[in-house]
C-alpha positions in Angstrom: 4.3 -16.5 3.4 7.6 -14.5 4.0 8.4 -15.0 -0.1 4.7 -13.8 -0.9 4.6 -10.9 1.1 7.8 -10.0 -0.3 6.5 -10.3 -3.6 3.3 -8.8 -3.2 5.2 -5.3 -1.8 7.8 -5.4 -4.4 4.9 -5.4 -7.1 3.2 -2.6 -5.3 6.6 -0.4 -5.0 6.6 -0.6 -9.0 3.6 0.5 -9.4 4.0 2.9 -7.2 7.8 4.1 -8.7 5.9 4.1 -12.3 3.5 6.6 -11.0 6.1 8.8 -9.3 5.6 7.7 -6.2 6.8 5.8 -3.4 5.8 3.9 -0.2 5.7 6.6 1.3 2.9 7.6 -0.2 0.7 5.0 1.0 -2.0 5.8 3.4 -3.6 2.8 4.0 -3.4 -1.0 3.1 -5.4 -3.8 3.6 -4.0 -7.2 4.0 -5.9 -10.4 3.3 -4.3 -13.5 4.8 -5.4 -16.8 3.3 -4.8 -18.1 7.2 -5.0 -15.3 10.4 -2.0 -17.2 12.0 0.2 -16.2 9.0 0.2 -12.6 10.4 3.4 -12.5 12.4 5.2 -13.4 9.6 3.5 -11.5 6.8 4.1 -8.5 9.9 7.8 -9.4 10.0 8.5 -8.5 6.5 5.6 -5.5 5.6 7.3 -3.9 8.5 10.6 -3.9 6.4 9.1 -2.0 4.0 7.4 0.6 6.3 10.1 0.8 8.7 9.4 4.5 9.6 5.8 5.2 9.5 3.4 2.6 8.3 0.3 3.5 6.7 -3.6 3.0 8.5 -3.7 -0.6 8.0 -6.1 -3.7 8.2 -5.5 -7.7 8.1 -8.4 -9.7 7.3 -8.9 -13.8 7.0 -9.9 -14.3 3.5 -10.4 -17.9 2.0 -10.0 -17.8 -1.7 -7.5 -15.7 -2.9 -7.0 -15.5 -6.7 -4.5 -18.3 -7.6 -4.3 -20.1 -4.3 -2.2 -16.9 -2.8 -1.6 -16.8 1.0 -1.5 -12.6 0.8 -3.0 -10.2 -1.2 -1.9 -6.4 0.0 -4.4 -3.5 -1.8 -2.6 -0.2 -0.9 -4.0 3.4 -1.5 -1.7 6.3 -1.9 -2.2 9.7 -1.9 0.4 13.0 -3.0 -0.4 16.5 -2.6 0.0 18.6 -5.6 0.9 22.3 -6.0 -0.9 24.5 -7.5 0.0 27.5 -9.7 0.8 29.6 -6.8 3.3 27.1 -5.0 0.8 26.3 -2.1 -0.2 23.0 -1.0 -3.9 22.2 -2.2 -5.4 19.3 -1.5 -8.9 21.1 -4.0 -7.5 21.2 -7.7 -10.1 21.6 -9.9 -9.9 18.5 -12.3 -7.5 16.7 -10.4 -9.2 14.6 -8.1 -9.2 17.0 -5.5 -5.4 16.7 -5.5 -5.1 13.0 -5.1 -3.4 10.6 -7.2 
């Protein structure tokens, strides 16, 4: 479990470092658990990785994960962007409302 998680967080902080981002970014993540019980120690090492702040979370029991995984972490992220007159917008027009 410890090893997936692990692995599963590292994947999502490159994707995240190849958009310009970083965990910090992340405001919310849902965690499916092939088994509830796993949750202390899929807790032990997400909290590693959010050890300040962690994003609006949920854990869910799923049965079935893709390849016989034990986790599966989906993250969304959002950054600000400024617009042309240095202010902090979350309303750009054509840019997803701000949010990437």
């Amino acid at each position: 479990m410890a090893h997936q998680t692990e692995r599963a967080l590292e994947n999502l902080k490159a994707i995240l470092t190849h958009a310009g981002l970083s965990l910090s970014h992340v405001v919310k993540t849902t965690v499916f658990l092939k088994d509830i019980k796993d949750f202390a120690a899929m807790n032990e090492v997400y909290a590693k990785y959010f050890p300040v702040a962690a994003p609006a979370g949920s854990t869910v029991q799923a049965d079935g994960l893709p390849k016989d995984a034990l986790v599966e972490i989906e993250a969304r992220s959002g950054a600000l962007r400024a617009s042309v007159t240095d202010k902090w917008s979350p309303w750009l027009p054509g840019d997803d409302y701000g949010w990437r």
